[in-house]
C-alpha positions in Angstrom: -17.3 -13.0 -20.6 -14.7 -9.9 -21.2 -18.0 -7.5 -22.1 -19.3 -8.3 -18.3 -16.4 -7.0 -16.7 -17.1 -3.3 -15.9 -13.1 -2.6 -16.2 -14.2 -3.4 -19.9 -17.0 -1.7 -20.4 -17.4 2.1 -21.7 -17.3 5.4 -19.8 -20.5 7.4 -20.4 -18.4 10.1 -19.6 -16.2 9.9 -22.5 -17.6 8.8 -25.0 -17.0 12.2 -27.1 -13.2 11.9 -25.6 -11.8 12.4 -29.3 -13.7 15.2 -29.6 -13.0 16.4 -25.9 -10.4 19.7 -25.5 -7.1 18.6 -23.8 -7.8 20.8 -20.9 -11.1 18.9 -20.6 -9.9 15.5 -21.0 -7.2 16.2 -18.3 -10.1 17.0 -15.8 -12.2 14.7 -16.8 -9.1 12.1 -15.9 -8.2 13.4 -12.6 -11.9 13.2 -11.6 -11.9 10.0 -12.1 -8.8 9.2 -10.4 -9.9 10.6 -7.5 -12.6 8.0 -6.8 -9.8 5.2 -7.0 -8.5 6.1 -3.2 -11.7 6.0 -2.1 -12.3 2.8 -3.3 -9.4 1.2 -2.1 -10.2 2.2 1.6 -13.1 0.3 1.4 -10.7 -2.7 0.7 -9.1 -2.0 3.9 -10.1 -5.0 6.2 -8.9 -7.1 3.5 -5.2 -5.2 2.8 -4.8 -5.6 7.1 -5.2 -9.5 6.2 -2.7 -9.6 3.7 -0.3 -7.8 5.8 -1.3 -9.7 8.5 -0.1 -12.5 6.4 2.9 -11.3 4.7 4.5 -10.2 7.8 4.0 -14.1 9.4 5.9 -15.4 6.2 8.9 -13.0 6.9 9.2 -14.1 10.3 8.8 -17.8 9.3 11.8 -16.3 6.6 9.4 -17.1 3.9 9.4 -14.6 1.0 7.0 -12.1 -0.7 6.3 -13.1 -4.6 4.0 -10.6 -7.0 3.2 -12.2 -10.0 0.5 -10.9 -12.7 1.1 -10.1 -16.6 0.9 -6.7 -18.7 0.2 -3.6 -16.3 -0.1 -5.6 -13.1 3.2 -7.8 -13.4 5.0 -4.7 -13.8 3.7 -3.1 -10.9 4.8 -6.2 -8.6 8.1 -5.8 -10.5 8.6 -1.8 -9.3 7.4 -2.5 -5.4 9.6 -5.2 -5.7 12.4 -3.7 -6.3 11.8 -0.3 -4.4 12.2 -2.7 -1.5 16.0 -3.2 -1.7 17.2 0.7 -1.5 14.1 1.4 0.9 14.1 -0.9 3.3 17.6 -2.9 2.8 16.0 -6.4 1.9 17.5 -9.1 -0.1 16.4 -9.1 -4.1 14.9 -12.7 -3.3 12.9 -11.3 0.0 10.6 -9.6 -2.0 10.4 -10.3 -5.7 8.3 -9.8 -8.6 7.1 -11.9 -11.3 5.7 -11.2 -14.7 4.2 -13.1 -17.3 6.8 -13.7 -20.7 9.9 -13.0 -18.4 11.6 -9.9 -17.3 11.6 -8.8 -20.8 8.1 -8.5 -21.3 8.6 -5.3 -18.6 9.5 -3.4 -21.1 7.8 -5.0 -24.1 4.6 -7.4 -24.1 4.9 -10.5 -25.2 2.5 -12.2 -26.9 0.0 -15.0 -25.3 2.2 -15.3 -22.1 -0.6 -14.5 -20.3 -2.9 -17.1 -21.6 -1.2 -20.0 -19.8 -2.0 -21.2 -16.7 0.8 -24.2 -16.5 3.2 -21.0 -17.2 2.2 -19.6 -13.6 3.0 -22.0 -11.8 6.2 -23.1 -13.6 7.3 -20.3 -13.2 6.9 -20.4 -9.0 8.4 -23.3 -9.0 11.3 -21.9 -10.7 12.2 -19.9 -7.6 11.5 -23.2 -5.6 8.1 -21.4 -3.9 7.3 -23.0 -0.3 4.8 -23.3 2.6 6.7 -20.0 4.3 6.1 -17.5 1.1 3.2 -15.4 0.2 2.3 -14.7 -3.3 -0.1 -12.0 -4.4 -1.9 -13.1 -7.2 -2.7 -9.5 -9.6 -4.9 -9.1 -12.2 -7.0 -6.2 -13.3 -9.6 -8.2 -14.8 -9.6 -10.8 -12.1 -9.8 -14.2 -14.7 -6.2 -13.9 -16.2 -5.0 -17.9 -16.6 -1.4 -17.1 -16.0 -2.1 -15.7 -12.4 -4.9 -18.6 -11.5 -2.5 -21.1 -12.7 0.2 -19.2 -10.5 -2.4 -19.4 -7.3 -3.7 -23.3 -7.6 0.4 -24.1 -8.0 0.9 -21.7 -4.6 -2.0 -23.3 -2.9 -0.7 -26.9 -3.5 2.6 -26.0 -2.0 1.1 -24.4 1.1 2.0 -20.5 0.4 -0.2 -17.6 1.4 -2.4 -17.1 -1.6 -3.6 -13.1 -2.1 -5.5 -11.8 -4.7 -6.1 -7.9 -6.4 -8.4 -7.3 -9.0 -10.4 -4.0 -9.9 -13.7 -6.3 -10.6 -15.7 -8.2 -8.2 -16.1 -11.8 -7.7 -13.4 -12.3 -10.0 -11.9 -15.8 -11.0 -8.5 -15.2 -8.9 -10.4 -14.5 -5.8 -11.7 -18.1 -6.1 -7.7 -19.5 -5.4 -7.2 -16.8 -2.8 -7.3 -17.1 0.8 -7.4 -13.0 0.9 -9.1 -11.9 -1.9 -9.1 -7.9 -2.3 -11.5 -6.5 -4.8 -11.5 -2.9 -5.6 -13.8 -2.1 -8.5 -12.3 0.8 -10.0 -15.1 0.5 -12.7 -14.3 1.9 -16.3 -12.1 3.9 -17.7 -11.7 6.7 -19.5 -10.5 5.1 -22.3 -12.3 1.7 -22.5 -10.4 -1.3 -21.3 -7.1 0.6 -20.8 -6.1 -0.9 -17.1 -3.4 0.9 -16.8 -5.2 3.9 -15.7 -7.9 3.3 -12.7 -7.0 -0.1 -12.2 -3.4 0.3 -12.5 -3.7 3.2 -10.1 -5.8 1.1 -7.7 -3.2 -1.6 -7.6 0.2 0.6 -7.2 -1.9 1.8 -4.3 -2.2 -1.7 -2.5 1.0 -2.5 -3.2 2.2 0.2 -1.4 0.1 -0.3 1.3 1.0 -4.1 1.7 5.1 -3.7 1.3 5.5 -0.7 3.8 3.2 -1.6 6.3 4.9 -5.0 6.4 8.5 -3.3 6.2 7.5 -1.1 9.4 6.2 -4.3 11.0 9.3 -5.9 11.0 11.5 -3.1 12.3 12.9 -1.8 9.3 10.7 1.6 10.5 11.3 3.7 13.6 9.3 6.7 13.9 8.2 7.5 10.5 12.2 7.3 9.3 13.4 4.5 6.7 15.9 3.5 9.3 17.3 0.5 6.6 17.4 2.5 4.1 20.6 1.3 1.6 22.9 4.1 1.0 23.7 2.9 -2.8 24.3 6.3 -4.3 25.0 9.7 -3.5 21.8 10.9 -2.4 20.9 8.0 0.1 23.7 8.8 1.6 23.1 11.9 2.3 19.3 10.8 3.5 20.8 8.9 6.0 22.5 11.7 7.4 19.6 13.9 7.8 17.6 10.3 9.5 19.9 10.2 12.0 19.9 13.9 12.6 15.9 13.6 12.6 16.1 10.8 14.9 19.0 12.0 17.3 18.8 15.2 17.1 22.4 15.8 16.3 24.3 17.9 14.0 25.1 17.3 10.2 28.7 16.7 11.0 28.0 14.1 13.7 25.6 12.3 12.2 28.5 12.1 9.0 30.6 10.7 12.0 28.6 8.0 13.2 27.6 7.0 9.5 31.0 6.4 8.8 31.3 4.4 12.3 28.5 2.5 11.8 29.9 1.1 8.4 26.9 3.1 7.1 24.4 1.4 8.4 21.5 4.0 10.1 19.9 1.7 12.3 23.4 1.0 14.2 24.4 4.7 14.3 21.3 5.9 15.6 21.7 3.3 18.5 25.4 4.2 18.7 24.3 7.4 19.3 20.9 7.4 21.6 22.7 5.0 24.0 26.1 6.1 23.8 27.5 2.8 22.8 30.0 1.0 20.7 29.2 -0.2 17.4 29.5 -4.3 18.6 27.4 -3.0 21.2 25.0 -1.5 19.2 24.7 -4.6 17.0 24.2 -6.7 19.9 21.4 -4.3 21.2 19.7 -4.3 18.0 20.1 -8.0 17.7 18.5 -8.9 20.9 15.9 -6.6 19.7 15.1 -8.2 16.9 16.0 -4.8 14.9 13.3 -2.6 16.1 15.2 0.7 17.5 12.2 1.4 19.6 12.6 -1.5 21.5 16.3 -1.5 21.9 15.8 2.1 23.3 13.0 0.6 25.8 15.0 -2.3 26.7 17.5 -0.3 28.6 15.3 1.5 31.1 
């Protein structure tokens, strides 16, 4: 079954790799990577759906949940937790889940893949619902712990999603958006943390902002929410309300600090010359989408 898999199978490419000069292996591997963008975008329609989909569970306040094992758990993990200096959210908003435990991040751990009654306990350990999405991600597409993970979600009534880098995959079979981007073989056989790791960062990415912008946390192209948590978010959220304003360095410092460092609220503060309960009100009734707090007052 594993030999079918064409994320399994051998490069003709490389199969002189040892032998290959580093200069030659390099350009052999960004070749390669180059196809992987491509092939995501024919994935598109699909991605759309799953936005389409995450976005309804936030508004239902229902949650975002990655799981997968090896490679693909800890890339849920990452866009997890980008989420909370990006765009503000709660850790439990959007959260990541890997096979073996937060431990096996940084160190595999043996067989925790191979259950499927592990997946799903481990949902239910964060007491999953009907108002969550989880995104099912596996590489080879027929990993037990994430197909346990999806039939659990699908009894409870989440959103089940799907990524795998091989088509017709097992996973797809539990999801209600299945997104399949064969990434075909790598350069070094079986290792899915090149191509197919590359083809999933890039979907997560695509999935997590998109759905970020489309529930206000975006205006313009600026990270409006962004969380100030160190010394050089603060000093991005100066230069976003500049960008957005149009004012100088030391006013934009002003209205930070008057805003209780919150972006959104000075940039409101600012653009419609208002107090900061004011501004919260505004963005309130807005439902925290500058744009149409702006709008809302012609």
């Amino acid at each position: 079954m594993l030999e079918k898999l064409l994320t399994e199978q051998r490069n003709t490419k490389t199969m002189q790799l040892d032998k290959m000069s580093i200069h030659d292996i390099l350009q052999l591997m960004n070749e390669e990577d180059q196809k992987v963008a491509n092939l995501v975008a024919l994935s598109i329609p699909a991605i759309e759906q799953a936005v389409e989909l995450v976005v309804k569970s936030f508004h239902n306040k229902g949650r975002l949940i990655y799981i997968g094992a090896g490679t693909s758990g800890r890339l849920g993990i990452l866009d997890a937790v980008e989420c909370v200096p990006t765009f503000s959210t709660s850790p439990s908003k959007v959260q990541g889940l890997i096979a073996g435990g937060l431990s096996a991040f940084t160190q595999a751990v043996e067989g925790a893949e191979d259950s499927e009654e592990q997946g799903g306990h481990d949902l239910s350990e964060i007491d999953l619902s009907s108002k969550d999405t989880v995104i099912g991600i596996a590489a080879s597409g027929r990993t037990p712990y994430v197909i346990g993970a999806l039939k659990y979600a699908k009894k409870m009534g989440s959103n089940c999603i799907s990524i795998s880098c091989n088509k017709n995959s097992v996973i797809s079979q539990h999801a209600k958006i299945a997104i399949e981007v064969e990434t075909g073989s790598e350069i070094l056989t079986g290792s899915t943390r090149l191509k197919a790791g590359t083809a999933q960062k890039l979907i997560l990415n695509m999935i997590s902002t998109v759905s970020m912008i489309k529930i206000g946390k975006v205006y313009q192209n600026l990270m409006v929410d962004v969380k100030a948590t160190n010394a050089k978010l603060v000093e991005r959220s100066k230069h976003i309300i500049m960008d957005a304003t149009q004012v100088d360095y030391s006013t934009a410092e002003q209205f930070l600090i008057k805003s209780n460092q919150n972006v959104k609220i000075a940039i409101i503060m600012i653009l419609l010359k208002c107090s900061y309960k004011e501004a919260i009100h505004k963005l309130d009734l807005s439902n925290g989408f500058i744009r149409n707090a702006l709008s809302n007052q012609n």
